[in-house]
Every structure is written in structure tokens, then in C-alpha cells.
N, C-alpha and C positions, 0 to 999 in steps of 0.2 A: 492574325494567327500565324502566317509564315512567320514574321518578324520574331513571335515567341518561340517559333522554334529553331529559328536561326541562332538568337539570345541562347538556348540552351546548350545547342550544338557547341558555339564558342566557348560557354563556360565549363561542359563536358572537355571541350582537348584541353584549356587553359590549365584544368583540374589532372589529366593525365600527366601531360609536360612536367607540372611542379611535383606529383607525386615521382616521375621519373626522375627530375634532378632532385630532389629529396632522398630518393633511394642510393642515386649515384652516390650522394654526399653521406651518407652514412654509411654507402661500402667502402669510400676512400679513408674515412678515420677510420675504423675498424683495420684495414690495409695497413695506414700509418700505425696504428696500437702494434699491429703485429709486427712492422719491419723494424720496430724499434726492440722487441725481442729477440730477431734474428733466428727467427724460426723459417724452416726450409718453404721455397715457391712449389707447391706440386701442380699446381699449372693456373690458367689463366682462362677466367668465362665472362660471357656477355650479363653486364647488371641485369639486364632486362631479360633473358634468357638460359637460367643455368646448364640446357642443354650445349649450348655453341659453347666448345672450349679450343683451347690451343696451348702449346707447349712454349708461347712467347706472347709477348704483347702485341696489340694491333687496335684493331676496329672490329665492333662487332657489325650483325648486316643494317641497323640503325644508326649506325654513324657513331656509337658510344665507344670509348676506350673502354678496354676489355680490364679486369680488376684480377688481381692476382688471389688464391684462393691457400693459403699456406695451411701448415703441417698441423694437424687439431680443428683446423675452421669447417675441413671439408662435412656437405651437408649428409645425413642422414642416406641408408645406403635404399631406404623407400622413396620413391621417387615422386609418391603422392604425398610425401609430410613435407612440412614447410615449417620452420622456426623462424620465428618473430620475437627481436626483442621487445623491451620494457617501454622503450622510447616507439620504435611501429607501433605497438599496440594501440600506445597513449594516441599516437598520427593518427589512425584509419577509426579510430573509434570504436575497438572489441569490446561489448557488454557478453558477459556468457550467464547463463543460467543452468542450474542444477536439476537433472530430471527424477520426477518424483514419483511415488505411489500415491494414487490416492482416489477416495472415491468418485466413481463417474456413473452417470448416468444420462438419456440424450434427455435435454430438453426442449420444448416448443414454447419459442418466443413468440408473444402477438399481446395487442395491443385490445382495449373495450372501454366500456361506461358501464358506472353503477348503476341501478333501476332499482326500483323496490320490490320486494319480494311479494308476489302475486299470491301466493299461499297467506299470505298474513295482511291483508286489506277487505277492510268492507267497504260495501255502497248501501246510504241510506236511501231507501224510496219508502213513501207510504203507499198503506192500499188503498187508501178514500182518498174523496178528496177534502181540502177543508185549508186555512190559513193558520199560518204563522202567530202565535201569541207571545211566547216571551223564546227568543232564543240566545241561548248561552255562550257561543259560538264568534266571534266575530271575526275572525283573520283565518289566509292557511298557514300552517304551520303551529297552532294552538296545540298543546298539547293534552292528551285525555285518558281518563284510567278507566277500564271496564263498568260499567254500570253510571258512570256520571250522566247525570244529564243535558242532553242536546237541547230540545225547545220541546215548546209547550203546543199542541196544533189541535184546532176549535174544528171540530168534523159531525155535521149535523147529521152523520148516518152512524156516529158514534153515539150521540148522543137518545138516538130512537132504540139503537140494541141496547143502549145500558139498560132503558125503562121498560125494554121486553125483559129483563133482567132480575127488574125489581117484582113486576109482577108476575116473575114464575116462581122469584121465589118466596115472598107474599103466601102464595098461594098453594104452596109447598107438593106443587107437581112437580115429580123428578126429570120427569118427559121432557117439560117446558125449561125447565131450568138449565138441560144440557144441550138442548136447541137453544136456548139463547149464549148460554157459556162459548161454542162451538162458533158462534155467528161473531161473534167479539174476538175470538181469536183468529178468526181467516181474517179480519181486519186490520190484523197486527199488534190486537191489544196483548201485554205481556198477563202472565197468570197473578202475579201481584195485584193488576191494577183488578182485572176483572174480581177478585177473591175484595179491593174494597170496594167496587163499584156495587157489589149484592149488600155488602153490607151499609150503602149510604142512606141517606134519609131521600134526596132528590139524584134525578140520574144525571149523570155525569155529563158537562159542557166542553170537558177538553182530555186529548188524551197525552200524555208523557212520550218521547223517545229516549230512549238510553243509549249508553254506548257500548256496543259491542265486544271491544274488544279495550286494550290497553293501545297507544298511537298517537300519530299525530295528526292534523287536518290537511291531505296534500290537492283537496278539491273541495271548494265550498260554492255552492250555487243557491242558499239558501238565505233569506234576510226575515226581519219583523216587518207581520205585515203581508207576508207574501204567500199568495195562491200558489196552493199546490197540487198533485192531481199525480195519480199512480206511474205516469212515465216520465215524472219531471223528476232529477237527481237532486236532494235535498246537501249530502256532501258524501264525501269519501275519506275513509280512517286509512293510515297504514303500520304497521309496527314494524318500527326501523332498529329495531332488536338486532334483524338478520337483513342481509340486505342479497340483492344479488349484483352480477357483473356480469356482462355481457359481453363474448368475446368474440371473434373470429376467427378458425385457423385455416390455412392455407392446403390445398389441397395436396401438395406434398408430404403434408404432416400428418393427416387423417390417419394413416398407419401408426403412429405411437399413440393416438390418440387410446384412454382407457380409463373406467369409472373407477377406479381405482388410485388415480394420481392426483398426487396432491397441488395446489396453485399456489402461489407468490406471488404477490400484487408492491405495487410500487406506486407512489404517487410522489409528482413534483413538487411537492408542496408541504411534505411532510418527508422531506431528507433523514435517510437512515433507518427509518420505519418499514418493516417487511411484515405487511398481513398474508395470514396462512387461508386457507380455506378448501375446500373439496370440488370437487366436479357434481353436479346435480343433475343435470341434464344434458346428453348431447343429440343435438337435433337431428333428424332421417335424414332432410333433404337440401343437399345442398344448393347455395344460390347461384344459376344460372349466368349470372352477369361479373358478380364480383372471383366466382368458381373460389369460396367459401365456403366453409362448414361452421353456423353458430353453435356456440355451447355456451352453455348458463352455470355459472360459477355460486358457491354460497359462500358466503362471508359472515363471522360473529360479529356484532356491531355492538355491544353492549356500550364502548365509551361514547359513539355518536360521532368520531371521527370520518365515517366516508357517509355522504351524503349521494344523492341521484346525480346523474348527467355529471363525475366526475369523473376526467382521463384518467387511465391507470395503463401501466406495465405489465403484462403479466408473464410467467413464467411457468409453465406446464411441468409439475417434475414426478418421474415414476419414483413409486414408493421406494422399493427393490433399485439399489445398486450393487457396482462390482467395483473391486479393485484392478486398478488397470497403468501402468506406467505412462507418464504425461512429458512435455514439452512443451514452450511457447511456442503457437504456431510459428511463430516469424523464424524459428530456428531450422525448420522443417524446409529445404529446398525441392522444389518439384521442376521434374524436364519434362514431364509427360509420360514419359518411358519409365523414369525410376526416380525414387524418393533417398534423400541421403540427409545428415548435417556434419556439421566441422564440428570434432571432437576435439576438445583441448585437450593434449597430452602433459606431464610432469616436464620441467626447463622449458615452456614456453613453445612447446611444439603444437600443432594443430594436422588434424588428418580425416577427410573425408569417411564417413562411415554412411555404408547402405543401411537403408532402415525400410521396415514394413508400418506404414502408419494404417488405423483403425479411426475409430470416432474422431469428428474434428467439429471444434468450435459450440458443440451443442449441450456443452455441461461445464460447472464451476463458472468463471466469468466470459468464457465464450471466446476467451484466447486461447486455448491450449488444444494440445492434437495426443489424442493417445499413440505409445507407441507398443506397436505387437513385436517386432523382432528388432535387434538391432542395438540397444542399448538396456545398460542393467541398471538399476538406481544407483545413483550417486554422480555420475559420468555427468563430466560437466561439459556443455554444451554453446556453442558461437549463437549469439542468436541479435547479434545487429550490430552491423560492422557496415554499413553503406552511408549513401551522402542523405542526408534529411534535406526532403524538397518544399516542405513548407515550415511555414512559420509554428502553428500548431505539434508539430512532429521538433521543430527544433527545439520548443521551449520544454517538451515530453524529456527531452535528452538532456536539457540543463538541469531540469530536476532531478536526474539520476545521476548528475554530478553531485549534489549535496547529499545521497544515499549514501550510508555506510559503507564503505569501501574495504580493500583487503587492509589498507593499509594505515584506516581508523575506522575498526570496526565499532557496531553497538554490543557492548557487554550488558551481563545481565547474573543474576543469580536465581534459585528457587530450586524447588524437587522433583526427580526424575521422578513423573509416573510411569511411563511405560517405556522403553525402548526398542523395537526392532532390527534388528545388526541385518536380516536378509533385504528387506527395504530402504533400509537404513535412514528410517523415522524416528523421532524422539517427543516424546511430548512431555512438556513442562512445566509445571505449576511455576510461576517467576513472579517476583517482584516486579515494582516498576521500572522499567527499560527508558532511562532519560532520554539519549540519544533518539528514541524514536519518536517519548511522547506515546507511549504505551502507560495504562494502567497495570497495577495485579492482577493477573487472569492466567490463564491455560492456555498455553500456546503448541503446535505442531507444526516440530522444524523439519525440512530436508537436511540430512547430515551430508555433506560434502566426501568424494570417495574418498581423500585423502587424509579425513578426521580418524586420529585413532582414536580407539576407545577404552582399551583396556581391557579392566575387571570391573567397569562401571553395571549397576545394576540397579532394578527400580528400588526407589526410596530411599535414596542417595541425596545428599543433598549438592548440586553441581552449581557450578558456572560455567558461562557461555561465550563464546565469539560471534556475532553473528552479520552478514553481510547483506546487502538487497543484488540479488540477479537483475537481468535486463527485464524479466519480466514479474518485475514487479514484489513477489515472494521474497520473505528474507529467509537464508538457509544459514546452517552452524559452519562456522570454520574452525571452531576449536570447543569441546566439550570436555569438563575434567571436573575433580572432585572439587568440594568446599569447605573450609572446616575450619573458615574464619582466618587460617593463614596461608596467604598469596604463595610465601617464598621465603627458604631459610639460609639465612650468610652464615660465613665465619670471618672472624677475622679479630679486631682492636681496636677499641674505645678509648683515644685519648685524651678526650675532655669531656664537659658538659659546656656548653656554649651560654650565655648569660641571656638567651632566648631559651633557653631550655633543651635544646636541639643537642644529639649525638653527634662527636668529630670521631670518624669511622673509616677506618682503613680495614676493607675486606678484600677478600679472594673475589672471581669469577661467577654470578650469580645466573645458572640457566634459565631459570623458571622466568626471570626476568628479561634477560638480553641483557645484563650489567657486563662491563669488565671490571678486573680489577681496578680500585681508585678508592682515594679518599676523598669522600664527600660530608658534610652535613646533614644530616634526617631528622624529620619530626618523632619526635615520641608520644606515645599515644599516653592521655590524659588515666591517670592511674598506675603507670609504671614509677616506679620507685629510682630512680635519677640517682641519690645518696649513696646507694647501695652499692651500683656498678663497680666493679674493678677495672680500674685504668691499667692502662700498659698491659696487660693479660689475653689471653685467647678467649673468646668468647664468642658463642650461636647467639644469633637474635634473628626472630623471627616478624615478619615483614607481611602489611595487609596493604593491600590498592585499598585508599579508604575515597572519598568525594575529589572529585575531579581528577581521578585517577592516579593520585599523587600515594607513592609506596610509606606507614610508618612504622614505624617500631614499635610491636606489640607486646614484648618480653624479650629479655636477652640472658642467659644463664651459663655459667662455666662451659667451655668448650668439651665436648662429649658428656654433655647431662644432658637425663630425659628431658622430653619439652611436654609442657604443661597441658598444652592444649591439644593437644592429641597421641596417642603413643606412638613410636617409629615407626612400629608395624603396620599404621593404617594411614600414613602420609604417601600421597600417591607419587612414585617415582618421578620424575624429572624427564623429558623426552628430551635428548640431545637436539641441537637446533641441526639445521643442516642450509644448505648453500641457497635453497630458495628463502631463507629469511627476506621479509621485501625492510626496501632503505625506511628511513626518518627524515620525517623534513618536519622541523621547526626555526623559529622566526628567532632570531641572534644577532650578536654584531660580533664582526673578529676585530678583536684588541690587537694581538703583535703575531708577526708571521716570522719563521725563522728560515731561511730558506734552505741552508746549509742541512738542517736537519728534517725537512722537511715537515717541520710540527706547526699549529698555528693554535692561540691561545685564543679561545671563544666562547664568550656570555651568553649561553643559550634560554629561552625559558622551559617550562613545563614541557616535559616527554610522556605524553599521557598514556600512549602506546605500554611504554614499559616501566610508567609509575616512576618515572625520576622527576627528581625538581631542579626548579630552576638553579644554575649553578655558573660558576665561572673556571673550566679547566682547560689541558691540552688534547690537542687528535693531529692525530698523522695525515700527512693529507695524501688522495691517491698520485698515481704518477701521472694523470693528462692534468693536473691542476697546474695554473704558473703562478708562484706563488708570487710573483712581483706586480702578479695585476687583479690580485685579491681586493678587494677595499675595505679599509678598516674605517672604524667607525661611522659605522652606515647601517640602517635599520635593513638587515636584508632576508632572505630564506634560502637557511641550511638544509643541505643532503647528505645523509650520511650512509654511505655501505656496512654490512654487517656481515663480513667476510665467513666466519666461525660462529655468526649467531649472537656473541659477545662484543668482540671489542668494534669500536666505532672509527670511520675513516671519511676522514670529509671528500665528498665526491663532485660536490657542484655546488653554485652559491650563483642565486639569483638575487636582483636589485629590484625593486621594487619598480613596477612601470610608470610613468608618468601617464597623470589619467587626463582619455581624450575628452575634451570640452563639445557639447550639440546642443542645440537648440530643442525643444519640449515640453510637454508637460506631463505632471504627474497626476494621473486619472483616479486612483485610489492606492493605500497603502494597509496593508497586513500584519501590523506587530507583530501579531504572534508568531504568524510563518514566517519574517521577516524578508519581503517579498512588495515589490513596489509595481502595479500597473500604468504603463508610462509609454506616449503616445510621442515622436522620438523621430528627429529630419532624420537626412542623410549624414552619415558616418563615413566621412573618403577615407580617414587613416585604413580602416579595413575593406574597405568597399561595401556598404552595409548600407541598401536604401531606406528611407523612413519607412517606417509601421509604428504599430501595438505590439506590448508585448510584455512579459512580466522579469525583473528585474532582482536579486538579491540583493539585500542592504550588506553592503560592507560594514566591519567593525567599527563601532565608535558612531555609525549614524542613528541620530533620535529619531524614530518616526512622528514623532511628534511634533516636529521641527520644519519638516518638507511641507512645502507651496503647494498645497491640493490645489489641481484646476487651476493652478495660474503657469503661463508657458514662464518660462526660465531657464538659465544653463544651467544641463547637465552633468556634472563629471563622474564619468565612466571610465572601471578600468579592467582591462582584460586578464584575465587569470593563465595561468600554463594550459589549464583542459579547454581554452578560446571561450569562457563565457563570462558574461562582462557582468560585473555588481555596480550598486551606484554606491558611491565613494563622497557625495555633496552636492550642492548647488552652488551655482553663483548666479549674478544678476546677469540677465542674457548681454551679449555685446563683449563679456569680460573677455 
């Protein structure tokens, strides 16, 4: 145990040092960025301490060289906000989530077993005594419908009252006849049999049992052949129509307890199934040993899905809820003394906010903490930003790398139903959302504070941006009208391309992020091609149609109506502004020019902003060297979008070489595309063998991969540090 916490200790400072010289190294470029402007020094502070400053260079009291802070750099004049760029963020691992309205109420989680419903079970006993003749019966579990018949049983005290029977009524004394009727009945004979035993010719040798009730056999004690005698149990019915569940709650929770709330059951075995049911019973007294309180749950059982003695989940939820502003917990810091979280501000600023929290953890999925003062909805919130110490908690975190990101979000379309601008909820009737693997349904988003919204109103038909939080929720980042056209250009059609395609020199398109350029477009199937006028001014109107690629829906004389909607109800353009986030797509650069700083590059599909694939020029920015670009080479582009429009090549990565380990491949996931894969030690990063689940890189067949035979792996690491498998080779390679 020392040993593992010595191991931690070392990996703990190992882990500060590099963040330290991490830090150093990104305030000396930023330094260089700056002295290369020639922008004035207004003094000098310690990397690690913005408070130590000085008026020249030196040492700070860690031994670090003190960093110059020039003219425009200087931080925020709050001395609790801290700006973080794009590149930190990506380092220390910022997930934020959006806080929300929505409803709460506490619940009481606990755990039971089904039983049968005590209200709906007979036991058969007779009241004589007498043998088994013919029974019907043979297993538990038989199933039975009221009145069927059980057995047949020979009772020679049945058989003396039938013949009192005959001869009272023979004899047609009313006296004797309801003296014997009376004496057949405390016997257990039913009024059928008695009603033919008066009318038979000789008295009866056996009496009938029926079945009580509609059920099944869940006790059979009874055979042919077999003596029975009034305390011997012949079987037992139960109708499993209704069943119950049997729960335990903790004595801390007795207080929400109330016959009024409703139950949620859960069983492992039937994933995604939520049975509803009522509270039936809650018992006086609690048990002594386990300091319990039982309560007896009813459940409809009509399909025959929950059977006896089966685990379940349960979920105690009061009828009655309230509307209450939420958070993940994890967002929520607690000192003891006061509660607070890191609010992200607009440019990447972050700033502690005191918050009053209320309920936690005991309503919706049992993450979330209500918040009573402190934040309003929309205020988007830090909510995991530390080191993941296990394995489980790491692979939680690579999965929310393949989540919808700011920077490829899931789109979607369908109709506002409702909106709330004070909450700032929106709920959606949408289509299918590819990206997530959502069907058609109703969906209710959190709108992000910074979503505008306009003149948007219910029964609108919109489209949507939408991204996944840390905790888990996807919220809107962009909500706007629909009305089948994306986005409308101007500009000059000077051909038709012998694919069918528009050669198109247009102006600046915002709705997009286009700049000006000529490029090639699809035209959508039904526009009239012949028609167009070349060399001329001309609108054409522009849809994101599959795989987010923009075409040309209609194109009409420059200042004509446009067909598909009239001017007056196309919704205005919102200017971009300086947070547009970059583009990275996968390209190779053909020629660089250095003199003019341009570089000529074959990009593919921009799906972000509905451009296709294409081969043109970009400017490249000033830290690039154009002399150590590399051309033709399969790589990934970064592009700045300075004004929202035009594009600036900012960085160009190579494609890593992927590290080779020894493993095997435990199971594989098509459809998630997702490999479980059991995996030595990895020295290139320092990464001891485990388990653990894996993304298929592009182009791998799952159907291709060595289940359950060890083999080499090739593994390759991504910019966000998580590794996809990329192939196999045979081990040894």
C-alpha cells in the first residue's frame, strides 16, 4: 500500500513539472507572437504566479524566468477570472455543461423481489376425508381458468349425505331435504353438484373440485391415488395478472415515503424496460436488525414478464413535482464552508461563482444537484476538468471525445413546439438526428446562453446545432428558421460542367462561413441547367442537403423574388463574430508559395459549412514556415476564420505513426464502432497493459479483426490523446 502511494505521489509532481513546463512553453510563444509585433513590455510576472511581477527580467521565487506581459496581453482587471486558451483547454481536459430547468423531484432508490400477490391466490383443502380419483393437474406451473376441473376425490361421507339426499327428497320433506342440502354443503360440495346429486337415480361415489379462480399451480401436494384428509394442502392457485414486489427502504428515507407515489422497477434482464406500478402497502414496523422499513409494491402483469423471486431496481417517485434549475453534480465544488462552480465566460474566460445548492442526486438520473441561487439557465458551466484515476472514468472520457463537439456539431431539423426564452427550453418535434442515431421523436433541449433566437415562435419549422455537455445532455448551440433554404449567394455562373455541376464565382456567404471564391456545386435534380444565364448576376439559393454537402436549389436573375419563400420571411443572417471556432479537415498541400504567403490545397468535404471537396488557395497565418509545410502527404488541416468568412491555414498536422503491442481482441461492436481489447504495456506513452474499449479508425472492417486470438496491435493516438485501432499485424511484426 505505501508503495502505491509513493507511485502516486511521483506521478502527481511528474504530472505538475510537465504542466509547469507546458505552461512555460506556451507563455514564451505567445511572448515571441508578441515581440514580433512590437508591442510595448508593460512589465514582467512569474508563469506560475501572476501576482509576483517586476519591472525587468529575472527569476521568479521557483527558479522560473519571469515572462514579459505586453501592451493588449494584460489579464483581466478581476483577479478571480483566469483566461484559458483553445490549446489549455484542449491540455487540462475542460468538459462544460449547460444548466437547465427542469423537473425534480426526490427519489428513493432501493432494491426488492417479486412475490405473488397474496390477494389473488387460493389453497385447496377438502373437508372430508377421502382419495384422489382422477386428477387433472400434474406439474407447478399448469395453468388454469376459473371453474376448470382439478380432480375427482371418492369421500364415503360424501357419499352417505348424497343418499340422505335422495331420500329426503323422495320423500318430499322440505325439513329433511335442507338438512341434507346444508350437510353436503359444509362438506364443500358446490350447489351445482348438490342440485344433480337430488336428482340422480343412485347416490353419488365421488365429488368434483373446481378451480377457483383464473392462475397458475405455484404448489401442488396433491397425486392419483392419494389420501387426503382436511389439513392436508391438495395445491395452491395464484393469478399472476398482478404481482407484487417487495422492497426495503432505509430508514433515512421513511420521511418521503407516501401512498401516493408512484414506483419504477427495473430489471437486468429486460434492458430499457421501465415498469410503472403504485405503492400498496407500507408496513408499521420497522425491522430491528437490518433498521428497514418493508413496503409492498403492485405491479400490472398482464404480459407475464415479471415472474417471483426476480431482482429488480426500484425507484420511489412522488406524483407532484417542481420546476427547479439543475447542474451536474461533478460541476458543484464543495469546501465545506461554501459551495461555488467555474462559470465560463464569452473569449474563453472562466470565473468562480458562489452558488446556493438544494436537492442533490435524488431525482432524474441521480447526477445532478439543483441550484437555488447563483446561476440563471443557460450559464454554461466547468464541470471536469481533473486527472481520471481509473481506467473506467478514462474510457467515460474517450467517449465524450466522439460526442458532438462545438466544432462538429449533430444537426437536425423538425418543429418548434414550444419555446421558453425565461428558461431557455425548447422542445422539438425533429426528425432523425444521424449524428446521434436518434429516431423521430420530441426532443427537450437546453438552449445555450449565447443562442440567439430572434422572432422564432411555436410552429415554426427550425433547424438545430446541437452539442453533448460533460454531463451527458445534449444542448442547442444554434437554433434558426427552416424553410428548405440553407443559404442565399450572389454572384456568376460561368458554365455548366459536363457532370452537371455550377462553375460559380460568388461574393462572401455568412449564413455559411464561405468567402468569396469560385468553386464548382451540385445542382439539385430538377433545376433547369439550359436555362441559366452565364456571364450575368445571379441569386441562387443553397440547401445542406446528406452529408452536409451545400446545393443549388434554384438560381434567378440577381434582385428577383425567390420562389421559395418571400424576402420578408427569410430569416436575417447573424454576422459571425471572432469566436467562430477553426476547421480541421483531412487535405494534402500541392505548392506553397512563400513570397506571398499563399499555399495551394486539395481539401475534402467541409461538412461544418456544407463545402465540398475542392482544390483552391489560403493564406497561410504568420507563425507558419512555409518551407517546412509538406506537400504531398495525407495530412490535417486547421483553418482560422478570422471574420467568420475567409479561411487562413493555421496548422498542419501529419498523421502519427501508429504504435505496434501485443493483445487481443475480446469482442468487437460494429455498430458503435468500438473494439474491446485486452492490450500489454505501451512504453511509447507510458500506458501499462489492461482492458479496455477501443474506436475503430476509418477504413477498419470489423469483420476482419482476430476475435480472441492475441496478435499485434496498431494503435494510433489522436490530438485529444485517445487511441483508435488503426489494424493488426501478426505479433512479432
Amino acid at each position: 500500500m505505501r508503495g502505491r502511494y509513493f507511485a502516486l505521489a511521483i506521478m502527481a509532481l511528474a504530472a505538475g513539472s510537465a504542466g509547469g513546463v507546458l505552461y512555460e512553453r506556451e507563455r514564451m510563444a505567445q511572448d515571441m507572437d508578441a515581440g514580433e509585433t512590437g508591442d510595448e513590455i508593460l512589465y514582467w510576472v512569474a508563469p506560475m504566479d501572476p501576482n509576483f511581477r517586476k519591472d525587468g527580467p529575472g527569476k521568479s521565487p521557483m527558479g522560473m524566468d519571469l515572462v514579459p506581459v505586453y501592451e493588449g496581453q494584460e489579464p483581466s482587471g478581476d483577479p478571480e477570472e483566469v483566461t484559458l486558451s483553445a490549446a489549455e483547454v484542449n491540455t487540462i481536459g475542460v468538459r462544460t455543461a449547460v444548466a437547465r430547468v427542469e423537473d425534480i423531484a426526490h427519489r428513493v432508490e432501493t432494491v426488492g423481489f417479486v412475490d405473488y400477490d397474496a390477494h389473488a391466490t387460493s389453497h385447496i383443502h377438502t373437508r372430508v376425508e377421502g382419495w384422489i380419483e382422477r386428477l387433472e393437474l400434474r406439474a407447478v406451473g399448469d395453468e388454469v381458468s376459473e371453474g376448470d376441473l382439478l380432480f375427482d376425490l371418492y369421500a364415503p361421507e360424501i357419499t352417505i349425505a348424497s343418499s340422505e339426499l335422495l331420500r329426503a327428497t323422495r320423500s318430499g320433506d322440505a325439513d329433511e331435504i335442507a338438512i341434507a342440502r346444508t350437510k353436503l354443503m359444509n362438506f364443500g360440495v358446490s350447489a351445482r353438484q348438490i342440485d344433480e346429486m337430488a336428482q340422480a337415480e343412485r347416490p353419488a361415489q365421488r365429488v368434483r373440485f373446481y378451480a377457483p379462480q383464473d392462475g397458475v399451480v405455484f404448489a401442488l401436494d396433491a397425486a392419483d391415488g392419494m389420501y387426503l384428509r382436511p389439513d392436508t394442502r391438495a395445491m395452491s392457485l395464484a393469478d399472476t395478472s398482478t404481482v407484487w414486489l417487495l422492497v426495503d427502504v432505509f430508514e433515512r428515507d421513511m420521511a418521503q415515503l407516501s401512498v401516493d407515489m408512484r414506483a419504477e422497477a427495473r430489471f437486468d434482464h429486460l434492458p430499457g424496460q421501465v415498469f410503472a406500478g403504485v405503492i400498496d402497502y407500507i408496513f408499521p414496523e420497522l425491522d430491528a436488525e437490518t433498521r428497514t422499513l418493508r413496503v409492498r409494491l403492485r405491479f400490472d402483469n398482464e404480459e407475464g414478464l415479471l415472474r417471483p423471486n426476480m431482482f429488480a431496481k426500484v425507484a420511489l417517485v412522488p406524483e407532484e413535482a417542481r420546476q427547479a434549475l439543475t447542474v451536474p453534480s461533478e460541476a458543484v465544488i464543495r469546501t465545506g464552508r461554501v459551495e461555488r462552480v467555474i462559470l465560463r465566460l464569452p473569449g474563453g474566460s472562466f470565473r468562480p461563482r458562489l452558488v446556493t445548492t438544494g436537492l442533490r442526486g435524488g431525482f432524474a438520473d441521480g447526477r445532478r444537484t439543483e441550484i437555488v441561487q447563483g446561476l440563471a439557465p443557460g450559464d454554461e458551466v466547468v464541470a471536469s476538468a481533473q486527472f481520471l484515476i481509473d481506467s473506467e472514468s478514462a474510457l467515460n472520457a474517450g467517449m465524450m471525445r466522439f460526442a458532438p463537439t462545438e466544432a462538429e456539431p449533430a444537426t437536425g431539423k423538425g418543429l418548434l413546439l414550444s419555446l421558453d426564452r425565461e428558461t431557455r427550453q425548447a422542445r422539438i418535434a425533429h426528425e432523425p438526428v444521424e449524428a446521434l442515431g436518434w429516431p423521430a421523436m420530441e426532443t427537450e433541449f437546453a438552449l445555450r446562453s449565447d443562442v440567439y433566437l430572434g422572432n422564432l415562435t411555436d410552429g415554426q419549422e427550425v433547424e438545430f446545432e446541437a452539442v453533448r455537455g460533460a454531463d451527458g445532455l445534449m444542448a442547442l448551440t444554434r437554433l434558426g428558421r427552416d424553410d428548405g433554404v440553407d443559404a442565399t449567394g450572389e454572384g456568376v455562373v460561368h458554365a455548366v460542367t459536363p457532370e452537371g455541376k455550377l462553375t460559380v464565382s460568388h461574393d462572401p456567404i455568412p449564413a455559411l462561413g464561405w468567402p468569396a471564391m469560385k468553386m464548382d456545386l451540385d445542382v439539385q435534380e430538377g433545376v433547369d441547367t439550359a436555362a441559366i444565364p452565364l456571364g450575368e448576376p445571379v441569386a441562387f439559393d443553397l440547401s445542406v442537403g446528406e452529408g452536409g454537402m451545400a446545393v443549388i436549389v434554384a438560381v434567378r436573375a440577381e434582385g428577383a423574388e425567390a420562389e421559395s419563400a418571400p424576402a420578408s420571411e427569410i430569416a436575417a443572417v447573424e454576422p459571425q463574430d471572432e469566436a467562430t471556432p477553426p476547421i480541421t479537415v483531412e487535405g494534402r498541400i500541392k505548392a506553397v508559395d512563400a513570397e506571398t504567403g499563399m499555399a495551394t490545397i486539395a481539401h475534402g468535404p467541409i461538412a461544418e459549412i456544407g463545402m465540398p471537396a475542392m482544390t483552391m488557395d489560403f493564406a497561410l497565418t504568420e507563425g507558419l514556415n512555409a518551407a517546412e509545410l509538406p506537400l504531398e502527404q495525407d495530412v490535417t488541416l486547421t483553418f482560422l476564420r478570422p471574420d467568420g468568412l475567409t479561411m487562413v491555414l493555421n496548422a498542419v498536422e501529419t498523421k502519427p505513426a501508429p504504435m505496434i503491442v501485443t493483445g487481443t481482441i475480446n469482442g468487437v461492436d460494429a455498430e458503435a464502432g468500438m473494439a474491446n481489447i485486452t492490450h500489454g504495456p505501451i512504453p511509447e506513452i507510458g500506458m501499462p497493459g489492461m482492458t479496455m474499449d477501443f474506436a475503430l479508425a476509418g477504413g477498419v472492417d470489423p469483420a476482419d479483426l482476430p476475435v480472441g486470438q492475441e496478435t499485434g496491435l496498431l494503435l494510433i493516438q489522436g490530438a485529444d490523446m485517445s487511441l483508435s485501432l488503426a489494424g493488426t499485424v501478426e505479433p512479432g511484426q
